[in-house]
N, CA, C and O atoms as a GROMACS GRO file, in nm:
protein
  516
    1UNK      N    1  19.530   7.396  26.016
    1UNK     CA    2  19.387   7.376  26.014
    1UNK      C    3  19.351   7.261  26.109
    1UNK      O    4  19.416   7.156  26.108
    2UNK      N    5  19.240   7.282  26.196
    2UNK     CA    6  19.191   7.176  26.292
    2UNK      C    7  19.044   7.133  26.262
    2UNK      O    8  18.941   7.186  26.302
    3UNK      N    9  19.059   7.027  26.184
    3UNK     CA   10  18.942   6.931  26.176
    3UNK      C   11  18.884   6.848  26.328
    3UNK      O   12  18.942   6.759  26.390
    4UNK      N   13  18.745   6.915  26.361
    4UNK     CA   14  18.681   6.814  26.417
    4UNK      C   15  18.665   6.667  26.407
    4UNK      O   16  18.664   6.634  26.289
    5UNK      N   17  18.651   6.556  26.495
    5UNK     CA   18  18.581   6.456  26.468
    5UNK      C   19  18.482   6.432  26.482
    5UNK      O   20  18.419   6.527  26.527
    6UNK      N   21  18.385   6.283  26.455
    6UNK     CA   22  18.216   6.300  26.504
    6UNK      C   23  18.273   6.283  26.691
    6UNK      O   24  18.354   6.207  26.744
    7UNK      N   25  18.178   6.400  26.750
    7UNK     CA   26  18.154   6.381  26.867
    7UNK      C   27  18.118   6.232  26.936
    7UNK      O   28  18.013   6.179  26.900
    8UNK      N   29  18.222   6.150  27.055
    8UNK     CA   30  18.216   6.008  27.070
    8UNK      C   31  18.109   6.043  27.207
    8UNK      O   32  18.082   6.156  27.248
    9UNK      N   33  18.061   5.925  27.260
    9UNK     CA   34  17.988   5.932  27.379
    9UNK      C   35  18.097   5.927  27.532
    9UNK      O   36  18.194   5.854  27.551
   10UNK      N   37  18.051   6.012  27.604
   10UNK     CA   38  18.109   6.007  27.706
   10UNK      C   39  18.083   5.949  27.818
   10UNK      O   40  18.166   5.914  27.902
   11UNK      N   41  17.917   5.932  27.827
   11UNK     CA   42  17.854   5.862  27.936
   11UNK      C   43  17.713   5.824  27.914
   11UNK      O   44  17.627   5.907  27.942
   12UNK      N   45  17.677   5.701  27.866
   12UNK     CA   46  17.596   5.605  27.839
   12UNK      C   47  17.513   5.528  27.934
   12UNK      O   48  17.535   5.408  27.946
   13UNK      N   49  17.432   5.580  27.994
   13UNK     CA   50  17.310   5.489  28.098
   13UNK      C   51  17.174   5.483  28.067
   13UNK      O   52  17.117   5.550  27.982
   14UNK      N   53  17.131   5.408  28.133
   14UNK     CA   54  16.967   5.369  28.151
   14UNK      C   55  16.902   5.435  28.301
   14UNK      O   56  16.954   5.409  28.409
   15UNK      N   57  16.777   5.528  28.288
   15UNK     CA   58  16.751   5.570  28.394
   15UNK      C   59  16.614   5.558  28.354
   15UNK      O   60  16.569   5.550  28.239
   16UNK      N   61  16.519   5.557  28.527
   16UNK     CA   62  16.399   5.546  28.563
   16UNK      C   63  16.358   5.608  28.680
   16UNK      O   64  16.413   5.620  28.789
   17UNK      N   65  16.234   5.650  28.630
   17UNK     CA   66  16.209   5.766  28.683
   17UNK      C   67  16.285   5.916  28.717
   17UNK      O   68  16.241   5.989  28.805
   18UNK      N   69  16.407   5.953  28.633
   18UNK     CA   70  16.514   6.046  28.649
   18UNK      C   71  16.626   6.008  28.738
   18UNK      O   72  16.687   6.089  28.806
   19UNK      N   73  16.647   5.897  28.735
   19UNK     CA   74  16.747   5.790  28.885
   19UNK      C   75  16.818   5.735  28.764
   19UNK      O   76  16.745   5.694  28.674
   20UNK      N   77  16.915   5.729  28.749
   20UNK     CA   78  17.047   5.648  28.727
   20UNK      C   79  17.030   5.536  28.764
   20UNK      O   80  17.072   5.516  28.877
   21UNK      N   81  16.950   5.391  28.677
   21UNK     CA   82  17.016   5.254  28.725
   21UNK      C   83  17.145   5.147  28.719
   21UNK      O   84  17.194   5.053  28.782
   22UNK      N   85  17.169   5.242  28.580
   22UNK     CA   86  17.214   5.147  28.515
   22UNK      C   87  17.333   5.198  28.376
   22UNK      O   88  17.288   5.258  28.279
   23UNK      N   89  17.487   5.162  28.386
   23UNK     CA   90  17.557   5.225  28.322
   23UNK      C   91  17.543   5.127  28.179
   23UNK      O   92  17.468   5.030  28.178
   24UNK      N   93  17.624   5.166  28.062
   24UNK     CA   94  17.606   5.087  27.962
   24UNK      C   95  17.744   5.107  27.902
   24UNK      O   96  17.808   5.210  27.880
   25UNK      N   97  17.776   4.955  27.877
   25UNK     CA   98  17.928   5.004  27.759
   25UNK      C   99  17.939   5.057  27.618
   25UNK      O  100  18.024   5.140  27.585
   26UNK      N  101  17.837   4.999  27.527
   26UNK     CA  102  17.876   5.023  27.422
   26UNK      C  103  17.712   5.054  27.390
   26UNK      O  104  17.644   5.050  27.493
   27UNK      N  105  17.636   5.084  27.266
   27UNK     CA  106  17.527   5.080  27.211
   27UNK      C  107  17.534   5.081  27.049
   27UNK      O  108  17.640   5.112  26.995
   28UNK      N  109  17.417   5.048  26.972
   28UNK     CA  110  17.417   5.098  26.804
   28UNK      C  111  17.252   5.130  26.836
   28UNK      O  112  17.197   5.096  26.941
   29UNK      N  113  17.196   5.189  26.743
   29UNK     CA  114  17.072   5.246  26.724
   29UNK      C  115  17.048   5.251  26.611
   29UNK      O  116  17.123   5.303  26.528
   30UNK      N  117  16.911   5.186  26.578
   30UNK     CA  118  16.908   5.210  26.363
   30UNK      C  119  16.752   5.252  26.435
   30UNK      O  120  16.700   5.205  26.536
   31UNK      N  121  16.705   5.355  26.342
   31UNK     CA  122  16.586   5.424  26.355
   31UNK      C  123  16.548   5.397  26.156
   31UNK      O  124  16.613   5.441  26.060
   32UNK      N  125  16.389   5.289  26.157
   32UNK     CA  126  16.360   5.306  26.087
   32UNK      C  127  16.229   5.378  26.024
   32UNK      O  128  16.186   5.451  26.113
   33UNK      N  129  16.164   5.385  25.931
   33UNK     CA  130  16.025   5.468  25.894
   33UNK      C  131  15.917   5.373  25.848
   33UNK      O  132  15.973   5.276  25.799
   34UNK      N  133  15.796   5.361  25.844
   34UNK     CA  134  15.745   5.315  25.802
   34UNK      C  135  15.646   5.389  25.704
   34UNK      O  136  15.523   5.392  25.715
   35UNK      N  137  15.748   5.467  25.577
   35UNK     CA  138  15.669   5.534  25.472
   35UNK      C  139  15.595   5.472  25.400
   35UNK      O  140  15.616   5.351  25.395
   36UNK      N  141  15.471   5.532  25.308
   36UNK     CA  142  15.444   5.466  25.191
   36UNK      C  143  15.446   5.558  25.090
   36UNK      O  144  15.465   5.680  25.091
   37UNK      N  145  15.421   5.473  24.994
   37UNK     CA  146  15.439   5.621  24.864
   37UNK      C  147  15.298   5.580  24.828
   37UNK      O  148  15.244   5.470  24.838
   38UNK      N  149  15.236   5.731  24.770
   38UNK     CA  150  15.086   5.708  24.664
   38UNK      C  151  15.099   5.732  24.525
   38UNK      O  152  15.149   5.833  24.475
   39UNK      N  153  15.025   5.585  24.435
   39UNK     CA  154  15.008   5.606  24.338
   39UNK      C  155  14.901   5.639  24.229
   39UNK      O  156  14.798   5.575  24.252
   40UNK      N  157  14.894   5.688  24.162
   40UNK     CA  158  14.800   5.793  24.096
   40UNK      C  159  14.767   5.656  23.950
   40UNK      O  160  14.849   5.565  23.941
   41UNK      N  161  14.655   5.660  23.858
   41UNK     CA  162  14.624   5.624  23.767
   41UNK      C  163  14.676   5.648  23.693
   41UNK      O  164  14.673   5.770  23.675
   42UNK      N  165  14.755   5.577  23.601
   42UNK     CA  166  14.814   5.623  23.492
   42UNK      C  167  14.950   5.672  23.440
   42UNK      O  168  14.991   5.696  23.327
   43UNK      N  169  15.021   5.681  23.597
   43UNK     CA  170  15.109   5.684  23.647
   43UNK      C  171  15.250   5.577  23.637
   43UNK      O  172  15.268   5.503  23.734
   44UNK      N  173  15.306   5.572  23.570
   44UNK     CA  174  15.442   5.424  23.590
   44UNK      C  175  15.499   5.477  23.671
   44UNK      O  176  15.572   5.386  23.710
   45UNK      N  177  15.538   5.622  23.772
   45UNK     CA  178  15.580   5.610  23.922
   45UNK      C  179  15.487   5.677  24.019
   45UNK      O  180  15.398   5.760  24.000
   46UNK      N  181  15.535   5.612  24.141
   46UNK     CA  182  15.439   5.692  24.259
   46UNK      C  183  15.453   5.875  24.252
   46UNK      O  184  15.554   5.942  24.228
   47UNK      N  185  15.370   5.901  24.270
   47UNK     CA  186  15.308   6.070  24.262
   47UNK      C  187  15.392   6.141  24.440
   47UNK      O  188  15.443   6.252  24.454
   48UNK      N  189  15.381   6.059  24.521
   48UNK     CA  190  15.424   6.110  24.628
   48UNK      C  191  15.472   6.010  24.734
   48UNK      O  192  15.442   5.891  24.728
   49UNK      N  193  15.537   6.056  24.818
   49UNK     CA  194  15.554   5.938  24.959
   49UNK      C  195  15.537   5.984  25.079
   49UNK      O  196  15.620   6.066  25.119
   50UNK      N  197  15.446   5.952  25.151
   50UNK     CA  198  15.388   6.001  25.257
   50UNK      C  199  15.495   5.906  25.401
   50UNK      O  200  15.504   5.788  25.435
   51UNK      N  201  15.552   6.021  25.443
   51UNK     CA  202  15.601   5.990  25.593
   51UNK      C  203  15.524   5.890  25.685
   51UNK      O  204  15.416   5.923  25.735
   52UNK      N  205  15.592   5.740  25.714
   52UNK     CA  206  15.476   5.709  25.844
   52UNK      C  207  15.556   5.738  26.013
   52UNK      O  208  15.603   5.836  26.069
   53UNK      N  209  15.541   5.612  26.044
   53UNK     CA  210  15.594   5.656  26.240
   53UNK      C  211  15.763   5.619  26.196
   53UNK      O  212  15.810   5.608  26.082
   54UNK      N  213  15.833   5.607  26.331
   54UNK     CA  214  15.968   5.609  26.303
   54UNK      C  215  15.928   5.506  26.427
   54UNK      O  216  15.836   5.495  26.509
   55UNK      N  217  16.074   5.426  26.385
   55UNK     CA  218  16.059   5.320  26.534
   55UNK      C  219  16.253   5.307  26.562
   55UNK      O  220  16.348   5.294  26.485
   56UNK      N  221  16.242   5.317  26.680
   56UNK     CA  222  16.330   5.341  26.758
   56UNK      C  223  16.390   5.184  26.780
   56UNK      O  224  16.327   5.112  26.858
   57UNK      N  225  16.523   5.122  26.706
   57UNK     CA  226  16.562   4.950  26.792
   57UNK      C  227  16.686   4.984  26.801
   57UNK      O  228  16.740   5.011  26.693
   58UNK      N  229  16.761   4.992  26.911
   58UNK     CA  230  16.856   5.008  27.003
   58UNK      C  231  16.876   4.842  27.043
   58UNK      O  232  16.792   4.755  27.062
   59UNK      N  233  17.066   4.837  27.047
   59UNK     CA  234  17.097   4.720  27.097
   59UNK      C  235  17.224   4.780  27.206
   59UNK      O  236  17.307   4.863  27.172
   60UNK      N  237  17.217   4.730  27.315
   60UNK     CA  238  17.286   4.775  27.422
   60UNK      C  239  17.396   4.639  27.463
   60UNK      O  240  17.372   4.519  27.456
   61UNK      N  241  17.507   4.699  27.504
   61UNK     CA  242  17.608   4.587  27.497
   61UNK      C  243  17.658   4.641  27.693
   61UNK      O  244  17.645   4.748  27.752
   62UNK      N  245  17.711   4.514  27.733
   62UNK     CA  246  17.735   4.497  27.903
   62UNK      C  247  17.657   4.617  27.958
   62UNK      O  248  17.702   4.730  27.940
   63UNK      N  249  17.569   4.603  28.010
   63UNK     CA  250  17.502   4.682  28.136
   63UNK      C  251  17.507   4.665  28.268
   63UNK      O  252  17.426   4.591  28.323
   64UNK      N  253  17.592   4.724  28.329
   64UNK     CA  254  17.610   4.703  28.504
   64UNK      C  255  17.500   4.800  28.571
   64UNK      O  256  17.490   4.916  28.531
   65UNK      N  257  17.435   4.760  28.653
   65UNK     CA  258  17.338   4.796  28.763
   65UNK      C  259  17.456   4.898  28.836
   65UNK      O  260  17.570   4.863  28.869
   66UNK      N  261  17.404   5.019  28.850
   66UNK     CA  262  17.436   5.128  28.994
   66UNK      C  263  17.460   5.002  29.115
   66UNK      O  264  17.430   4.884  29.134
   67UNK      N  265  17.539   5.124  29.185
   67UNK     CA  266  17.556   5.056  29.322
   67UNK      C  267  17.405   5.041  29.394
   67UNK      O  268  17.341   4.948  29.442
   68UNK      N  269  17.383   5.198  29.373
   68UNK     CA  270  17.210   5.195  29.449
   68UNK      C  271  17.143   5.120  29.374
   68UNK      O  272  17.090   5.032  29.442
   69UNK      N  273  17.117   5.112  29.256
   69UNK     CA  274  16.998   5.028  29.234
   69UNK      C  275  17.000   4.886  29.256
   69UNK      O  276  16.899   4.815  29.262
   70UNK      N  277  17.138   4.840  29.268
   70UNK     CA  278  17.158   4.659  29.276
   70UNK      C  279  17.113   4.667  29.484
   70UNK      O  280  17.099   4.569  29.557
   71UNK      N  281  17.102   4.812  29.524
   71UNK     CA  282  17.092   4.777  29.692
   71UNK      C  283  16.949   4.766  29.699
   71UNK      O  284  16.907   4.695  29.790
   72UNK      N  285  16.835   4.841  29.595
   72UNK     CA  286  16.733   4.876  29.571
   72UNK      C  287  16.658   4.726  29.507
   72UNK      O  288  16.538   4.709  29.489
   73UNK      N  289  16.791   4.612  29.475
   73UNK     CA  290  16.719   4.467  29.419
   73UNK      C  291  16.671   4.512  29.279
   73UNK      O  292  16.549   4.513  29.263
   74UNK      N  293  16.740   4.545  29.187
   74UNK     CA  294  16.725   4.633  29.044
   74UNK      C  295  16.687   4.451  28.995
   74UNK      O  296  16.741   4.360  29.056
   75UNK      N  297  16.618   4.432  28.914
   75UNK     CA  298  16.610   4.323  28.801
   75UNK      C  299  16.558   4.374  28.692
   75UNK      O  300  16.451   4.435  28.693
   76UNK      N  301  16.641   4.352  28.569
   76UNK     CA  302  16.656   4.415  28.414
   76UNK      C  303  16.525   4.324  28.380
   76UNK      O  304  16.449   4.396  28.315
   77UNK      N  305  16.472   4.206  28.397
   77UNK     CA  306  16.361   4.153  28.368
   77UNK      C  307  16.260   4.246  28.356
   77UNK      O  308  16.201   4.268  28.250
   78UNK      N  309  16.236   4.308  28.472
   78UNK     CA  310  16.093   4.391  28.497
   78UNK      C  311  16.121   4.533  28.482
   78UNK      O  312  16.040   4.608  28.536
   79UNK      N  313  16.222   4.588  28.417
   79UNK     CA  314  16.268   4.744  28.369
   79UNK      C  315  16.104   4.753  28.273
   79UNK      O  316  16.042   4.656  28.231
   80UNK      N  317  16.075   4.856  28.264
   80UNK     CA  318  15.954   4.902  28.181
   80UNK      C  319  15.952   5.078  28.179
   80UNK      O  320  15.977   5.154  28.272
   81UNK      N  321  15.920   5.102  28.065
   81UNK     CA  322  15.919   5.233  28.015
   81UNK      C  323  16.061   5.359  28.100
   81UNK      O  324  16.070   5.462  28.166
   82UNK      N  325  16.122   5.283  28.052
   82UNK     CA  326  16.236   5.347  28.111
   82UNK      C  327  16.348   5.412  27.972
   82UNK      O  328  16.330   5.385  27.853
   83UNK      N  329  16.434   5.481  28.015
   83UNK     CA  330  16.506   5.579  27.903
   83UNK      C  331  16.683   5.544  27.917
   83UNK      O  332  16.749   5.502  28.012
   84UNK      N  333  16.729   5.590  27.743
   84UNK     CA  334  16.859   5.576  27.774
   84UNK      C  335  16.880   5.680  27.730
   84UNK      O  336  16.818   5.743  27.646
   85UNK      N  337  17.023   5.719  27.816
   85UNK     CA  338  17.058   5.846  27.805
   85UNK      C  339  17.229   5.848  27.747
   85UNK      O  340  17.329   5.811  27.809
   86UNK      N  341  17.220   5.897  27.629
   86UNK     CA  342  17.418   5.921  27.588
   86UNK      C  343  17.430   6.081  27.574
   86UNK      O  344  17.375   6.155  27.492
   87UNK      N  345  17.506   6.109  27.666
   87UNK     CA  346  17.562   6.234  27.654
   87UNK      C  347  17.698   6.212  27.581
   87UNK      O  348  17.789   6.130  27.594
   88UNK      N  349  17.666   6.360  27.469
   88UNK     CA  350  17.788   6.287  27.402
   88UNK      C  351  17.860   6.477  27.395
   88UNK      O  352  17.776   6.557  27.437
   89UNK      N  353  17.955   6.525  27.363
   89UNK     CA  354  18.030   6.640  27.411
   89UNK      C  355  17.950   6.775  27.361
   89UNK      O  356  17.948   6.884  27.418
   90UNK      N  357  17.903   6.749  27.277
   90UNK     CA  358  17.785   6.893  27.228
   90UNK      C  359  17.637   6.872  27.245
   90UNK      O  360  17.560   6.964  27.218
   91UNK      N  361  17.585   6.740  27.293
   91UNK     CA  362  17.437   6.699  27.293
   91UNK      C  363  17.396   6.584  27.397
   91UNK      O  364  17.458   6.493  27.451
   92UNK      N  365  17.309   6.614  27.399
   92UNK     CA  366  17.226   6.468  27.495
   92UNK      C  367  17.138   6.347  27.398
   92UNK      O  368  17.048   6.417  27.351
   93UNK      N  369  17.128   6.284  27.374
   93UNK     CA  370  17.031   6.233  27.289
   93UNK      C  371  16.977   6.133  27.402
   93UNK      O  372  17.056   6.072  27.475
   94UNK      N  373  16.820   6.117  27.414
   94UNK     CA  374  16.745   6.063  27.500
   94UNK      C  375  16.633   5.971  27.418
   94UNK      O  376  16.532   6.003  27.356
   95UNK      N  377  16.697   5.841  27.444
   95UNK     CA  378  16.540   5.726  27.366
   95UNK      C  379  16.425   5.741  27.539
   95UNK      O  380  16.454   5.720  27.657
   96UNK      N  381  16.309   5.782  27.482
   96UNK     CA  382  16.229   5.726  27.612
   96UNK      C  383  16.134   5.621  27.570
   96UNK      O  384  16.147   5.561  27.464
   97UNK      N  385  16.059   5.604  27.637
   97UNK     CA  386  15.941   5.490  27.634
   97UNK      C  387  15.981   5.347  27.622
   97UNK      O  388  15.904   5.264  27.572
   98UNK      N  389  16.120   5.310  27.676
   98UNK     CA  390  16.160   5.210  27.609
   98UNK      C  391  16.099   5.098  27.655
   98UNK      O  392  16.015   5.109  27.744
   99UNK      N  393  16.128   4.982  27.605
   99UNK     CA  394  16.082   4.829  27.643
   99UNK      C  395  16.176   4.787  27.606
   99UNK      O  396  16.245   4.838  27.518
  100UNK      N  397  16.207   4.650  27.689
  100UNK     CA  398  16.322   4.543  27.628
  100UNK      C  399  16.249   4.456  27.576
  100UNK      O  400  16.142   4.425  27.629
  101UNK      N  401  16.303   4.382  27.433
  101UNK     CA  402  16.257   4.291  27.362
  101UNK      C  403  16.353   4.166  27.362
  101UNK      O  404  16.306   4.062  27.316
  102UNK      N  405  16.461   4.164  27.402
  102UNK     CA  406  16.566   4.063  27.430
  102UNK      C  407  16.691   4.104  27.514
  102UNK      O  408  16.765   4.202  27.522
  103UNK      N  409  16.674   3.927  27.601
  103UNK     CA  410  16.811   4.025  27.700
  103UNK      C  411  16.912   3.866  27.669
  103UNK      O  412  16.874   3.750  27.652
  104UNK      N  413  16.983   3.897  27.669
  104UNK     CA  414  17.089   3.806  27.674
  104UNK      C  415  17.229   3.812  27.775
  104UNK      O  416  17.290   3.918  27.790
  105UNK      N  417  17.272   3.686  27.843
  105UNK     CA  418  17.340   3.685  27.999
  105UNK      C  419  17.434   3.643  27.993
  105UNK      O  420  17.427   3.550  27.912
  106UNK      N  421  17.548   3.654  28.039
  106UNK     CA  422  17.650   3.549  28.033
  106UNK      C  423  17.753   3.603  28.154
  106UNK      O  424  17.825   3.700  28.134
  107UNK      N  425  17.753   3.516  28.307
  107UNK     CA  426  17.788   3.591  28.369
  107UNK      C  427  17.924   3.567  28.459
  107UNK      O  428  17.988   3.492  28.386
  108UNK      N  429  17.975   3.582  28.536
  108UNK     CA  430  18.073   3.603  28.633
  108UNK      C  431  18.060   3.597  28.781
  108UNK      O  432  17.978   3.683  28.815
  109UNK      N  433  18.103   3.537  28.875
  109UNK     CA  434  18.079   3.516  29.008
  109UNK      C  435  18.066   3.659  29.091
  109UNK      O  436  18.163   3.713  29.144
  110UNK      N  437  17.947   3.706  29.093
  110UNK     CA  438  17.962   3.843  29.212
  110UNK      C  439  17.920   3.942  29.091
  110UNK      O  440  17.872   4.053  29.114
  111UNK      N  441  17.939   3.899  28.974
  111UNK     CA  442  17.893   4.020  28.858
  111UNK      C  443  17.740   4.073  28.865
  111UNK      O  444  17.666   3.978  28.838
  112UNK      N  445  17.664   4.194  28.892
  112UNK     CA  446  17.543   4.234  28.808
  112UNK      C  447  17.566   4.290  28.656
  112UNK      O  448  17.542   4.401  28.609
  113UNK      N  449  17.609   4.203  28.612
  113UNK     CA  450  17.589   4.231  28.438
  113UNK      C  451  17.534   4.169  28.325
  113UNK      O  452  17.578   4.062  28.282
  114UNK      N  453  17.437   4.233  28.273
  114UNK     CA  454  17.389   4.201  28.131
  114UNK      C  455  17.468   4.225  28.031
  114UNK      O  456  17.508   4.339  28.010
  115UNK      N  457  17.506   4.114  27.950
  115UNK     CA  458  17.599   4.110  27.838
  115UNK      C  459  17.480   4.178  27.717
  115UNK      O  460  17.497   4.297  27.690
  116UNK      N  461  17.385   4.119  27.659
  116UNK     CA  462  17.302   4.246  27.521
  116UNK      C  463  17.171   4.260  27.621
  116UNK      O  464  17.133   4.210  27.727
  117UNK      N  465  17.138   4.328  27.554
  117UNK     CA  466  16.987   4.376  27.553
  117UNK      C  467  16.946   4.462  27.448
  117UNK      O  468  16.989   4.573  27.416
  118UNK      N  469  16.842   4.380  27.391
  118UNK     CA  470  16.772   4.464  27.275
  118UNK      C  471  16.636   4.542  27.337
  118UNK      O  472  16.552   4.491  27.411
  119UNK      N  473  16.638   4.662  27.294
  119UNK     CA  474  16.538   4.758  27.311
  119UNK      C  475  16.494   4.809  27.221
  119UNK      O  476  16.556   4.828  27.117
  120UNK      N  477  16.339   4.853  27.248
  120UNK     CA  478  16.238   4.934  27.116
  120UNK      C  479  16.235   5.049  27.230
  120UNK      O  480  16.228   5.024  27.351
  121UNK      N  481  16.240   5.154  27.184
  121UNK     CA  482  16.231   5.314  27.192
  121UNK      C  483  16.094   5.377  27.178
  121UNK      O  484  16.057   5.376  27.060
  122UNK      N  485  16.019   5.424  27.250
  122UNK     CA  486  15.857   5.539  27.162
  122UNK      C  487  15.920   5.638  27.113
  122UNK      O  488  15.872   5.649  27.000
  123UNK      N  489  16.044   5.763  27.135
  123UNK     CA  490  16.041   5.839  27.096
  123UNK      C  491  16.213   5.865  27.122
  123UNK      O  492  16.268   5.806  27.214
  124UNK      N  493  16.272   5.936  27.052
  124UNK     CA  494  16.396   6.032  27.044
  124UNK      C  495  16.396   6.139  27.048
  124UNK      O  496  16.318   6.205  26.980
  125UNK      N  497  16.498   6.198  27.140
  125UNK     CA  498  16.496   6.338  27.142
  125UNK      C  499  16.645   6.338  27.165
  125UNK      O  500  16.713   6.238  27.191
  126UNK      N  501  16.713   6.544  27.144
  126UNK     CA  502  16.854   6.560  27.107
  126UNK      C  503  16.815   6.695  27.168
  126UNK      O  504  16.732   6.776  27.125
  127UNK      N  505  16.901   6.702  27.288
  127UNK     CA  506  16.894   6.840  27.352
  127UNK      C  507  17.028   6.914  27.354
  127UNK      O  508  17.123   6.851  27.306
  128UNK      N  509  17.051   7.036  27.402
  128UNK     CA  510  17.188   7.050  27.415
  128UNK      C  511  17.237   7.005  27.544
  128UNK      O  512  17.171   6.973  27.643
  129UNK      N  513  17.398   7.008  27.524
  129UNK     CA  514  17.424   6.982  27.624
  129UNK      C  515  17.477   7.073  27.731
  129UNK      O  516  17.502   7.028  27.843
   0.00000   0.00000   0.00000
């Protein structure tokens, strides 16, 4: 008998405008909700819980700049609404709309690398691959 494992990522980047800037080593992603529940009169529990938005916070670990984009003068400062992309062996999963909310540096002589960067997401999507 051959048990699968969870499908691992194979190739992890940041792209803008459909361009490849930027590769990524590692990532985690927690997607949370902002439900509420409604309660009714008379009630000692809520009657229902109404779905709210989902928010997308992604933390990205060493990010090296493309060759082209570091020739293109890439700076992770001014990245805006840009997407990450993990292809992973049966799927694509794509955060778009992103923004960075924290970047953190720590660097090496001749290195273009960002050691974290925290990102908020507008939306997720999971295509095939």
């Amino acid at each position: 008998m051959v048990t699968q494992g969870i499908p691992t990522s194979s190739d992890i980047y940041l792209e803008v405008n459909g361009r490849k800037v930027a590769v990524v080593q590692s990532y985690t992603a927690q997607t949370t909700k902002s439900s509420t529940t409604v309660e009714a009169f008379g009630e000692s529990e809520p009657v229902a819980a109404i779905p709210g938005q989902s928010r997308h916070q992604l933390e990205l670990t060493r990010i090296y700049a493309t060759d082209e984009a570091i020739a293109d003068g890439i700076n992770f400062y001014d990245l805006e609404d840009f997407s990450l992309v993990i292809c992973k062996p049966d799927r694509r999963v794509i955060y778009s709309g992103c923004q960075w909310s924290k970047i953190g540096e720590s660097g090496t002589l001749g290195a273009s690398v960002v050691e974290k960067v925290s990102v908020v997401a507008a939306k997720r999507l999971e295509t095939n691959a």
